[in-house]
C-alpha positions in Angstrom: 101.8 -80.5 -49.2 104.6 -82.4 -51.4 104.1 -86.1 -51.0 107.4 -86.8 -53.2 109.9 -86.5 -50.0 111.1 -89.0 -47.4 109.3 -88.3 -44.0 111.2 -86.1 -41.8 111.7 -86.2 -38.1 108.1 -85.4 -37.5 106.5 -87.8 -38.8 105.8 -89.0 -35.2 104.8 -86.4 -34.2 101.1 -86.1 -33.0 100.4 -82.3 -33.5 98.3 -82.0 -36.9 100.4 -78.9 -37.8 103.6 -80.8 -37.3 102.3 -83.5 -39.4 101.2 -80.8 -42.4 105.0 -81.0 -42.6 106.6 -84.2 -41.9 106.9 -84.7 -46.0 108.5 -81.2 -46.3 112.1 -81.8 -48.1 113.2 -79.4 -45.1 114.6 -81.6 -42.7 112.6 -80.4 -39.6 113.0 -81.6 -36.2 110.2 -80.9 -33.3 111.9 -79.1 -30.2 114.1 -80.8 -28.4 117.7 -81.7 -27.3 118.3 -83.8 -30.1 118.4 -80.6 -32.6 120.1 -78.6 -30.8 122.8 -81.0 -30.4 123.2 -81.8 -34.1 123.3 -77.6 -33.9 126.3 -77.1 -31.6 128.1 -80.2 -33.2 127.9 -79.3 -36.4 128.3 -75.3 -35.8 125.0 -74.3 -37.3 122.5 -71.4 -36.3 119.2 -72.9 -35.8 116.1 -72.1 -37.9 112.8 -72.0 -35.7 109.2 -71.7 -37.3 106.3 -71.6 -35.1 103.0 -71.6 -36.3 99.4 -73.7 -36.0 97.7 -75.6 -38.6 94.6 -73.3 -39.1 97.4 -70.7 -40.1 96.8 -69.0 -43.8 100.4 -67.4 -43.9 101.6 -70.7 -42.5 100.4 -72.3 -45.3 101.5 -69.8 -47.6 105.2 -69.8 -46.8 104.9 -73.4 -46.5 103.9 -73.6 -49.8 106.3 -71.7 -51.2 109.1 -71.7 -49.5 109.3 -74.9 -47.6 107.7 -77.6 -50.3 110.6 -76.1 -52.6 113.5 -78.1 -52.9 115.9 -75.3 -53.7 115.0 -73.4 -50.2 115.1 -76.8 -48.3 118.6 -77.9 -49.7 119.6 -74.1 -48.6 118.3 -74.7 -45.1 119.0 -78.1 -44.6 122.8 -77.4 -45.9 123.5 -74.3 -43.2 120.8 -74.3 -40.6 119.0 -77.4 -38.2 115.6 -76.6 -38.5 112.6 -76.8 -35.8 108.9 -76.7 -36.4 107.0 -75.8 -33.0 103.0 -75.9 -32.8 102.3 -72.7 -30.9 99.0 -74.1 -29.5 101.4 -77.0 -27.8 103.6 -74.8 -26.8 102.9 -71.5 -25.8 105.6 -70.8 -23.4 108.1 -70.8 -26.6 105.4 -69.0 -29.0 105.0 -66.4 -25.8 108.9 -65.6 -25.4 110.0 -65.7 -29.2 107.0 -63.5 -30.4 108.2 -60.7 -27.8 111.8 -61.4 -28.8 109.9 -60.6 -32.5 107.6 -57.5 -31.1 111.5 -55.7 -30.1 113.1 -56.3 -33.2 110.7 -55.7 -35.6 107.6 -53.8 -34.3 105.1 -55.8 -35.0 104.4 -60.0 -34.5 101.8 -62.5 -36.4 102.3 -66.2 -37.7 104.2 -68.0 -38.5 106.8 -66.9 -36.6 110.4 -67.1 -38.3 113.1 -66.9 -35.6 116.7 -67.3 -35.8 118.5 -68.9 -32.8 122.2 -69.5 -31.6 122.8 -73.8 -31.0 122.3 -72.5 -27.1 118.3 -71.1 -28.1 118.6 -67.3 -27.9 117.7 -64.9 -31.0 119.6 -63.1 -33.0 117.1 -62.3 -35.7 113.5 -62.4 -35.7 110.6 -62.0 -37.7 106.8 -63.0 -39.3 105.9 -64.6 -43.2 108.5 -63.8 -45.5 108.3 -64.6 -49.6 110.4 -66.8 -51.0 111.9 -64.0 -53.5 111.8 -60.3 -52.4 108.3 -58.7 -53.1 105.7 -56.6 -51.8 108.4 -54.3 -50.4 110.0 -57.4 -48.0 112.8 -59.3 -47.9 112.5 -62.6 -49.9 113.8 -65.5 -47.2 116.3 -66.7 -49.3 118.1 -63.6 -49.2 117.3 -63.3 -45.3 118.4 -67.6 -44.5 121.7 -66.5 -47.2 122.5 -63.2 -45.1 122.1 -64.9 -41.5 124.5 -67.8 -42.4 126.9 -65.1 -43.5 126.7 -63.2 -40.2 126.4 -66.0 -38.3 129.5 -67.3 -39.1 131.7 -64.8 -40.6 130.8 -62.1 -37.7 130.5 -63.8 -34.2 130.9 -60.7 -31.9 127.7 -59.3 -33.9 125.7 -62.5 -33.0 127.0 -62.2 -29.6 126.3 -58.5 -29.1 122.6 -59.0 -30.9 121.9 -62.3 -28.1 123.4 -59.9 -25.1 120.5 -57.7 -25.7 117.8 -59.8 -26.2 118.6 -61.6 -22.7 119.5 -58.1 -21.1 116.2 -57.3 -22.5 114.4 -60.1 -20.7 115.8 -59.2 -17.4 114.5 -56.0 -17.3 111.2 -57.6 -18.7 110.8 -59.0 -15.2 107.9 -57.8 -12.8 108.9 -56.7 -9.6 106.5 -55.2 -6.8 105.0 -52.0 -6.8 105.0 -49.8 -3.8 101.4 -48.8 -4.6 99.1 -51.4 -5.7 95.9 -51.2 -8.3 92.5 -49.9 -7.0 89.5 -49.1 -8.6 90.6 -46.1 -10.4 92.3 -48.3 -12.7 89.0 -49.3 -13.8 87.7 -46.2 -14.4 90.5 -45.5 -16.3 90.6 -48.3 -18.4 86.8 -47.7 -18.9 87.3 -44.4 -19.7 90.2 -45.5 -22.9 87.7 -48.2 -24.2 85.0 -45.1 -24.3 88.0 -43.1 -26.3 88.9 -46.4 -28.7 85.3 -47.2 -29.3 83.8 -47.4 -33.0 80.3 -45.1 -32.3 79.6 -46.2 -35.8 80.2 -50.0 -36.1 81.1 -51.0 -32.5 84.1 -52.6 -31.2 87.7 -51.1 -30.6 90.0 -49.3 -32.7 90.7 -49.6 -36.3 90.5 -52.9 -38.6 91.6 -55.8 -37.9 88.9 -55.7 -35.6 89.2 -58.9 -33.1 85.9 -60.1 -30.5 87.8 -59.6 -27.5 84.9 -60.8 -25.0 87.2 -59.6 -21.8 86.4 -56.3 -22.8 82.7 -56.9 -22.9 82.9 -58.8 -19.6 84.6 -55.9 -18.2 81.9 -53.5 -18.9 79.1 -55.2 -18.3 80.5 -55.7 -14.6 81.3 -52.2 -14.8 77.9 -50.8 -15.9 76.4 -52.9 -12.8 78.4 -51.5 -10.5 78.6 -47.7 -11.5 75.3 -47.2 -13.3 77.5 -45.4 -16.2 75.2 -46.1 -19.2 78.0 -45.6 -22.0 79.9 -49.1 -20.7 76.2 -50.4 -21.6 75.9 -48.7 -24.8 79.4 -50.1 -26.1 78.5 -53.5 -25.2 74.8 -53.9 -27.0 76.6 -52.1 -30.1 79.5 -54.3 -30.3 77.2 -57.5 -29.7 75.2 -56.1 -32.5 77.2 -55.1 -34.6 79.2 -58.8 -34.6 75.9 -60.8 -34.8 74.5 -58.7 -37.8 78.1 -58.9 -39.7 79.8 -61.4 -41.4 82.1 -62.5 -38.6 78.8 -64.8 -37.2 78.3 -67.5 -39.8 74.5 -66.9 -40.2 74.1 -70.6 -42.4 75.6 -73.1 -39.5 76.5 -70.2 -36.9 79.7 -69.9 -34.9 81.6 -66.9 -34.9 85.7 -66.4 -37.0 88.3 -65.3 -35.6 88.3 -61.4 -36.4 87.1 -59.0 -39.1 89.5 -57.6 -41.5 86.9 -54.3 -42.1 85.6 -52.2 -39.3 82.1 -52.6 -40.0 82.5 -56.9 -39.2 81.6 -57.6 -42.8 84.6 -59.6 -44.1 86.0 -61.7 -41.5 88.9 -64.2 -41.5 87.1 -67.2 -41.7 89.0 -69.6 -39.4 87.0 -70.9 -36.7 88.8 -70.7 -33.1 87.4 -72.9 -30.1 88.1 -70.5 -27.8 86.6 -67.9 -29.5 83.1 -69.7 -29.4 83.2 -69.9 -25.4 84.4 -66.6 -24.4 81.8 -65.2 -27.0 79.0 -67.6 -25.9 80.1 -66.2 -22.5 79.6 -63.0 -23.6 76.3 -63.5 -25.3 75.0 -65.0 -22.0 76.1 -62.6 -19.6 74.3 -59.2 -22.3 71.6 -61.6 -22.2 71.1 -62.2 -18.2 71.9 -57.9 -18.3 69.6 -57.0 -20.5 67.3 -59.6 -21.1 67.3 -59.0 -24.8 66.4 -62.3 -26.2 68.7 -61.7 -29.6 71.6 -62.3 -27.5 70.1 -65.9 -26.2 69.9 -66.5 -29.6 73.2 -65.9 -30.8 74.6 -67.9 -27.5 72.4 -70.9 -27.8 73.1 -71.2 -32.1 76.7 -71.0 -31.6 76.3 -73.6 -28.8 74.5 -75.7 -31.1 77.5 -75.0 -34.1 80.0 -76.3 -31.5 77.9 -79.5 -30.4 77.7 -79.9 -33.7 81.1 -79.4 -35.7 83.4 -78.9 -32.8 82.9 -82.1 -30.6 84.5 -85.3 -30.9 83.2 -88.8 -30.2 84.1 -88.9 -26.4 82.9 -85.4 -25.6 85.7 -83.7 -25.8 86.6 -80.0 -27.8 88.1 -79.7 -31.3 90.9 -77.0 -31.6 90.2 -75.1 -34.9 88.2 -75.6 -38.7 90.5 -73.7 -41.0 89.7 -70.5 -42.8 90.5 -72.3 -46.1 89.1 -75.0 -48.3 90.6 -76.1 -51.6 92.8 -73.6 -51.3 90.8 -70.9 -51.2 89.6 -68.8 -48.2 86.4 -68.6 -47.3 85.6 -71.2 -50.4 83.3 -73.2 -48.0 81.0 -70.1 -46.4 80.4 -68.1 -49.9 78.2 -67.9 -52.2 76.9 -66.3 -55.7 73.4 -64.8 -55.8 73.0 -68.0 -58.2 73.7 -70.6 -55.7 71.7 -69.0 -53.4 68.3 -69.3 -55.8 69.1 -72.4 -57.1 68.8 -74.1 -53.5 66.1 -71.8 -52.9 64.2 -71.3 -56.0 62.9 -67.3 -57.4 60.6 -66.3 -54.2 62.3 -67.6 -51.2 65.4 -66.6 -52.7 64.6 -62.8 -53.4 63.1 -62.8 -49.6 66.4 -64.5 -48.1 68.6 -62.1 -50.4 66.8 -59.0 -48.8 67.6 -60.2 -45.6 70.8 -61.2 -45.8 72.0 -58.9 -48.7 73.1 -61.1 -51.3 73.5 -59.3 -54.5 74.7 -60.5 -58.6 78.1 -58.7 -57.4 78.7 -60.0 -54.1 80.4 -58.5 -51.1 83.9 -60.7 -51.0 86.0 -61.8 -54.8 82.4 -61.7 -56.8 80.8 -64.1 -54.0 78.6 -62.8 -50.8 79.0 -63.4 -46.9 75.0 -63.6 -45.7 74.7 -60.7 -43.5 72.2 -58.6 -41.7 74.3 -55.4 -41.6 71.9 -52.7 -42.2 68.7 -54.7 -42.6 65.3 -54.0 -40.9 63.7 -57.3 -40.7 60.0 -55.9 -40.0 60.6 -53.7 -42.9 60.9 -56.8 -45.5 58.7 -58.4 -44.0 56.1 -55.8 -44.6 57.0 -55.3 -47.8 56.1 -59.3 -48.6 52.8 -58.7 -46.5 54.4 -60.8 -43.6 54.4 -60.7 -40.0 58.2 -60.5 -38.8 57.4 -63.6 -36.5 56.5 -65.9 -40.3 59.8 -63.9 -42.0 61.6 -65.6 -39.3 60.6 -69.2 -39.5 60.7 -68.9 -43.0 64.2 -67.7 -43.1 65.2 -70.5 -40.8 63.7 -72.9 -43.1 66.0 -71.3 -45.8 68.9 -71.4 -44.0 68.7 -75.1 -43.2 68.1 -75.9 -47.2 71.1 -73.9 -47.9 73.4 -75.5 -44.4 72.3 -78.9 -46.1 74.0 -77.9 -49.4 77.0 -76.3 -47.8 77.7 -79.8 -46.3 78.4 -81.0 -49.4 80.9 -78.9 -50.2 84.7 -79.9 -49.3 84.8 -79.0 -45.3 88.0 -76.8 -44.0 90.7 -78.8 -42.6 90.2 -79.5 -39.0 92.3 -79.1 -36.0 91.0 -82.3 -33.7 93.8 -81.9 -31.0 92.2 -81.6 -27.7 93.8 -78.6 -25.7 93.3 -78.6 -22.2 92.8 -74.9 -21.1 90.5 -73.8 -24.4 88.4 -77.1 -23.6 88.2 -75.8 -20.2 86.8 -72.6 -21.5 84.2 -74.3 -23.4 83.0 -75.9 -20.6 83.2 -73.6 -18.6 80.8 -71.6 -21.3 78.1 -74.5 -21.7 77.8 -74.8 -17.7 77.0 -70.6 -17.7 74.4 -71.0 -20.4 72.9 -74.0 -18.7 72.6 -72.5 -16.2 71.3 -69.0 -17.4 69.2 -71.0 -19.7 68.2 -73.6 -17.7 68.9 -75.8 -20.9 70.5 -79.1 -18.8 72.0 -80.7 -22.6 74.0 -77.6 -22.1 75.4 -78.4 -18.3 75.4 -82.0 -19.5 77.3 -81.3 -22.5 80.1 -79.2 -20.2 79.9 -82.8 -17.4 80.8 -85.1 -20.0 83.7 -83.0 -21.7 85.2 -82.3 -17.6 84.8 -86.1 -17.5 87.0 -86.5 -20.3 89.8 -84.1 -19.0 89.7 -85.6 -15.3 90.5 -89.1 -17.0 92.3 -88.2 -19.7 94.1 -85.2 -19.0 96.3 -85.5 -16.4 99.1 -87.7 -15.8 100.5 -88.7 -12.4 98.7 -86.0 -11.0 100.0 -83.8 -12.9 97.5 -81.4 -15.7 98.8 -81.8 -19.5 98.6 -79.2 -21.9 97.7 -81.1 -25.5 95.8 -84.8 -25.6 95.5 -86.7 -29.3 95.7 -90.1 -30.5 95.8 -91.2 -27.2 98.7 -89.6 -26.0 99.4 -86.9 -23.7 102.2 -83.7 -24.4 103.8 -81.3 -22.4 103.2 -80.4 -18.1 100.3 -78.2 -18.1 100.8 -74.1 -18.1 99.6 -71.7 -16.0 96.7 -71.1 -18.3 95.2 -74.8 -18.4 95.2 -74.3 -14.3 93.1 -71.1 -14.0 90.8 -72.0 -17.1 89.7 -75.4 -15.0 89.4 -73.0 -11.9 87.0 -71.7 -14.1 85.7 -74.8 -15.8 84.7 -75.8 -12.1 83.3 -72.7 -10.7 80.7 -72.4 -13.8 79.9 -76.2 -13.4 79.2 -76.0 -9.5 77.3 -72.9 -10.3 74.9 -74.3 -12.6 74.6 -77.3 -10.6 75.4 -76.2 -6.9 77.1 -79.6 -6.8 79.9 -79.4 -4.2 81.9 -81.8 -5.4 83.2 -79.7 -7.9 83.5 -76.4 -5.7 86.4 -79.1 -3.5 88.1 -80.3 -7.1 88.7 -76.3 -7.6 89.8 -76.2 -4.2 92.7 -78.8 -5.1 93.0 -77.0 -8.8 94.0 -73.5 -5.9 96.4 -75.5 -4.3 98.0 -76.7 -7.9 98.4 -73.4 -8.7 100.4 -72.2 -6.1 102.5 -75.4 -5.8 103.5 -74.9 -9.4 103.3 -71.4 -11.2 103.4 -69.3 -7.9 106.1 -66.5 -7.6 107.3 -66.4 -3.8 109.2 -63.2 -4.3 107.4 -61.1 -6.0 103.6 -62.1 -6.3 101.9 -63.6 -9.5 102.1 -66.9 -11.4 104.0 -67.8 -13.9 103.2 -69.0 -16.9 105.2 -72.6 -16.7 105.7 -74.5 -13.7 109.2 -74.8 -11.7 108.7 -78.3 -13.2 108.8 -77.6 -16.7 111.8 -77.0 -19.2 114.0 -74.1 -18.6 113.5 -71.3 -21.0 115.0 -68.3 -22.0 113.0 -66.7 -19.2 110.6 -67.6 -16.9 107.2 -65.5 -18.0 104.6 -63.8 -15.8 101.9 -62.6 -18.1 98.9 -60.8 -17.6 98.2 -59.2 -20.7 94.8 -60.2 -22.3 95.2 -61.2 -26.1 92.7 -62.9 -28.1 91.6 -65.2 -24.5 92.6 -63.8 -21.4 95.6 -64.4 -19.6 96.2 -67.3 -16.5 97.1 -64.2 -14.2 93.5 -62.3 -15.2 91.7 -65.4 -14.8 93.7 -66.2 -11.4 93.0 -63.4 -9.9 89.1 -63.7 -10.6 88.7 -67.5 -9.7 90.5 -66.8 -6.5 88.5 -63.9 -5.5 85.7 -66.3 -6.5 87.0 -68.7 -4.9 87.8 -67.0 -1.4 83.9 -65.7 -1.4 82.5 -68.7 -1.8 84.7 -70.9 0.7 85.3 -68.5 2.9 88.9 -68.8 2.3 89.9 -65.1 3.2 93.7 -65.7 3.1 93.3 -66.2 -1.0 92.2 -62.8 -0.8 95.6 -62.0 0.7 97.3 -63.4 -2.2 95.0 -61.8 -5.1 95.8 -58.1 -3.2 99.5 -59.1 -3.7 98.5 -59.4 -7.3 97.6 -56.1 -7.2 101.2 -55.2 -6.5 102.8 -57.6 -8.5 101.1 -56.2 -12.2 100.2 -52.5 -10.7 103.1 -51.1 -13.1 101.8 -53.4 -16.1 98.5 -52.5 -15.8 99.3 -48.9 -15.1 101.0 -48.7 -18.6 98.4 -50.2 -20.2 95.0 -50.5 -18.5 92.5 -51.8 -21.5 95.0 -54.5 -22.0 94.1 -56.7 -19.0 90.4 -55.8 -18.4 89.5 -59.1 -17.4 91.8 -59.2 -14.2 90.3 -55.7 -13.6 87.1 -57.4 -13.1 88.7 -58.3 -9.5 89.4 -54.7 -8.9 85.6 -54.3 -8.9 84.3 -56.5 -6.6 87.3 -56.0 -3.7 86.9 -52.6 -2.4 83.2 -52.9 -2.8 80.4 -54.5 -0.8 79.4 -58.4 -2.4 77.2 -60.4 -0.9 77.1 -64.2 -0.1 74.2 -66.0 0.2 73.9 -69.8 1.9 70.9 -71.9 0.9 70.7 -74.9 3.3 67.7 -77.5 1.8 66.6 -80.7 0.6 67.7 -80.7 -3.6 63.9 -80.9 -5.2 62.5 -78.6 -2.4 59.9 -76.3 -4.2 61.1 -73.4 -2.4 65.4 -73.9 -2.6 64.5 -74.9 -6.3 62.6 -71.1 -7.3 64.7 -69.3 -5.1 68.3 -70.9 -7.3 66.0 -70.7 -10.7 65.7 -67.0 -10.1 69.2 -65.8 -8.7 70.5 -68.0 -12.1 68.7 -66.1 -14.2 69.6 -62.6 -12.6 73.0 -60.7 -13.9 74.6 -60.7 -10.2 78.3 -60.4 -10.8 79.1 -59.6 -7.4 76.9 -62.4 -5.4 78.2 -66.0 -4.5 75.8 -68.6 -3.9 76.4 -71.4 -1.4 74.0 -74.7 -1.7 73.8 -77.3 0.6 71.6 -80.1 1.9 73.1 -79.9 5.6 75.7 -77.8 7.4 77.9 -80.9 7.5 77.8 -81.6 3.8 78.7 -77.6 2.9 81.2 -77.1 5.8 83.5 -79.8 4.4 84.1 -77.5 1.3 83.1 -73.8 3.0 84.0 -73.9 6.8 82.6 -70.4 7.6 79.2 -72.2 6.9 79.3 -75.1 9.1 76.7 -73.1 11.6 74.4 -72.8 9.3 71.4 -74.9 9.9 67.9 -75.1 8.2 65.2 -73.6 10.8 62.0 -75.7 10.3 62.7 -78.0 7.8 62.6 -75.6 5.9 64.8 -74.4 3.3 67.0 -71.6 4.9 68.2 -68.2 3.5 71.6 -66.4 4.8 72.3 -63.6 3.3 76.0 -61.9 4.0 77.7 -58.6 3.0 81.3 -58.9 3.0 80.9 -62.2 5.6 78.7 -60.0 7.7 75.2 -61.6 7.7 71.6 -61.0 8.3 69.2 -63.2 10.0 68.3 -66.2 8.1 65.0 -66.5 6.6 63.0 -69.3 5.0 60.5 -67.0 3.3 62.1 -67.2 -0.2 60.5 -63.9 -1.5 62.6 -62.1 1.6 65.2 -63.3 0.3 65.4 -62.5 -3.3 64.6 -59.1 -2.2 67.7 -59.1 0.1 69.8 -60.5 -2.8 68.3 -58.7 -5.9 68.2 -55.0 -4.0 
């Protein structure tokens, strides 16, 4: 950053990617009337970049292109432009990048589009070099060539906006005649089977991204259909991305993606969201398969998060940057002689063994510590150790050489608190809690849902972005569903009702706000918020899932544990609304196919009414929290009064000699009650 210039219009701004360029010489403006305004009155075309502060090519082309004063005089002489934080605003990040995807191909960050003074494109596209290299067009040619069209050949512009909005219109969902059934999962199973990496897991070619949705999916789908191959993918994949590079194996966590197919080389930024759908993940192979490794990784990328991800109040840190001094990866690599200085000759060879350090290195002359490749029990035979000592001693190692890393300069951080990935992380923690029975975990996930009840709304209203003390933007349909979720996880792993009536009133939001009368689905922004090119309905699932997948799953969730059956209603509609996106494209929503799973088939509800610290209720909810049981909802309660306020199916339901009380239902069908608890987990288990 050039600290030469005169602050610009962002100065107060609150967004730390805004602020990385309030010094610029470009004269940026955040989004708003007030540039667009200056646009139409001084007959400009406006210049809008969109990117995020953890952003490598963002820093690249800001770098080069806009810390230059020759490229800022250029665009601050023909165009007004507009920085926009993509995390703050995903509505405009979510329209321009398709408007990008048409013209182009292909999308990324940052995003460089080119707008009329009334906010539709006319030309779009990613990172571009200040001068004309690597076979693309510098952006002083592009910025020089726009200003030309744009002014000395109008009925282009116009003809290029006409299509882009023509384009949206047909973009719009309408109804199918047929909806979605469970062949789409099979189908969408079968594709992951066809995209699958026998070799080094995951799906498709390099860049290979997480994408927990996909694991979620299967595991759900294994349980229901037996079909071990949905299995198979899974363990591999969870392997595969806990031996490689992409898991930080010094302070844990996992990066965003790998840039190799065998999960060596990753891109070393660090995404919240990433951390709680893959701590997710990690739980749910572990409650599947009960293969302790996967605990592991859950519960050290848990403790990474706690640790380098929280803020004073509780609360959830955006993103650590993949960069440090300017150099990527600087802070997580090392040479084979860093590694035995910390460690000295002998614990040094033994840790380089296992984590395949070597004189040459595995990334620019320096290693990534990985275990691709490495049999444990085999080293540690080879030093005349058991596997169990290898271990502790490798630990040992690995805090030596943590404690060193921490003295290295630490990645910049992004501290902003976003609603919906904070909700994920919550709703993580309560899972692994729970699965766990760790309570710091459930704790942890309380005191952050603390924070966003009083700090995270305003008037009543859910906020996207919270920093500084100040609140931005109405919430999307994303920070809606991801609470949903946030609360079903935390009365799961608590059985606390209280929050099972707070995602009650989260339902409610979520149709007063983002629902789509007409045609079934939510939108993405409320009727409240600002009027946009279009209004979006998304259910694709990127690198998180989308609101829609998550809607649909909370509300099925939702209408099985409260008895609510009209929600179920609404999530069939679904099944209309997206049956032609889904059709077209079946691995790319696999988390709402998770709902696909559990409607036409038999799930089963279970009431527990008893006294909280009875012996009985307590090893009866210890045991179904441990068990993988996808398609079971668990009611708790001390009296029928207490759980018919939230569920009133239940409000029958009494305890039969003081004792605690089993119902067990099939599709709100039930069995006699029991209070023998073994009974019961029969009936529930199978």
């Amino acid at each position: 950053m050039t600290a030469n210039f005169e602050a610009n219009q962002l100065i107060d701004e609150k967004s730390p990617y805004l602020l990385q360029h309030a010094y610029n010489p470009v004269n940026w403006f955040p989004w708003g009337e007030e540039a667009f305004e200056k646009a139409k009155k001084e007959g400009k075309p406006v210049f809008l970049s969109i990117g995020y502060s953890t952003c490598h090519w963002c820093h690249v082309m800001a770098h080069e292109s806009f810390e230059d004063e020759e490229m800022a005089a250029l665009l601050n002489e023909r165009f007004v432009s507009i920085k926009v934080d993509r995390e703050e605003r995903p509505d405009l990040d979510s329209i321009y990048m398709k408007v990008c995807q048409m013209m182009t191909g292909h999308g990324g960050w940052p995003l460089s589009v080119f707008l009329t003074p009334n906010k539709i494109p006319f030309y779009a596209g990613t990172y571009f070099p200040k001068e004309s290299k690597y076979g693309m067009p510098g952006f002083k040619e592009v910025i020089t060539q726009l200003y030309r069209k744009f002014k000395e050949d109008p009925e282009h512009i116009a003809e290029v906006t006409d299509s882009v909005t023509n384009a949206f219109e047909k973009l719009k969902q309408k109804k199918a005649k047929e909806r979605l059934t469970i062949d789409n999962t099979h189908k969408a199973y079968k594709q992951l089977g066809r995209m699958f990496d026998p070799e080094y897991g995951g799906f498709g070619a390099a860049p290979k991204f997480p994408s927990a949705h996909n694991f979620m999916f299967l595991m759900k789908y294994y349980h229901l259909t037996g079909k071990k191959p949905a299995r198979q993918m899974v363990e591999k994949t969870l392997k595969s991305m806990a031996d490689g590079g992409l898991f930080d194996h010094i302070g844990f966590g996992f990066a965003r993606y790998s840039t190799d197919e065998k999960w060596l080389v990753p891109h070393f930024e660090k995404m919240l969201y990433d951390q709680a759908t893959l701590i997710m993940a990690y739980t749910e192979g572990y409650q599947l398969t009960e293969n302790t490794r996967w605990k592991q990784i859950s519960e050290q990328t848990i403790e990474f998060v706690l640790r380098e991800m929280r803020n004073q109040e509780g609360a959830f840190l955006s993103a650590i940057d993949a960069d440090s001094e300017g150099e990527e990866g600087k802070y997580y690599t090392w040479t084979e002689e860093e590694i035995f200085d910390v460690l000295g000759d002998d614990l040094g060879d033994r840790f380089s063994q296992v984590y395949n350090i070597t004189p040459a290195g595995n990334f620019e002359g320096k290693n990534i510590p990985n275990q691709i490749g490495v049999n444990g029990r085999k080293v540690a035979t080879s030093h005349k150790m058991t596997l169990e000592d290898l271990q502790d001693e490798m630990d040992a190692a690995r805090l030596k050489l943590l404690e060193e890393r921490e003295k290295r300069v630490y990645p910049h951080v992004d501290d902003k608190i976003l609603t919906s990935w904070n909700a994920l992380m919550i709703a993580a923690l309560a899972r692994a809690g729970k699965v766990f029975e760790k309570s710091q975990y459930t704790e942890a996930a309380q005191t952050a849902m603390d924070f966003a009840e009083k700090k995270l709304f305003a008037e009543g209203r859910l906020m996207v972005r919270y920093r500084d003390g100040e609140l931005q933007n109405k919430g999307f349909l994303d920070d809606y569903a991801f609470l949903l979720w946030a609360y079903i996880e935390l009365y799961e792993a608590t059985f606390d009702l209280a929050y099972l009536q707070k995602g009650k009133n989260i339902v409610q939001d979520l149709f007063e706000y983002f629902w789509d009368d007409e045609e079934g689905g939510f939108y993405f922004s409320g009727y409240d918020s600002e009027t946009l090119l279009t209004r979006e309905k998304e259910v694709y699932d990127g690198a998180i899932p989308s609101g829609n997948s998550v809607a649909v799953v909370m509300l099925q969730k939702m209408a099985y544990l409260t008895g609510e059956t009209e929600w179920l209603d609404r999530v069939e509609e679904m099944y209309y609304s997206f049956k032609d996106d889904i059709d077209g494209a079946s691995t790319g929503s696999t988390f709402f196919l998770q709902s696909l799973l559990f409607f036409e088939t038999p799930t089963k509800e279970v009431v527990v009414i008893g006294n909280q610290g009875d012996e009985n209720r307590e090893r009866l909810l210890s045991e179904l929290n441990k068990a993988y049981l996808p398609d079971v909802s668990v009611l708790v309660g001390e009296s029928p009064e207490e759980i018919g306020e939230v569920a009133p199916f239940a409000r029958e339901y009494r305890q039969m000699e003081d004792q605690t009380t089993v119902y067990v239902c099939e599709h709100f069908a039930c069995q006699q009650p029991t209070t023998n608890v073994d009974e019961a987990l029969r009936a529930i288990l199978g």
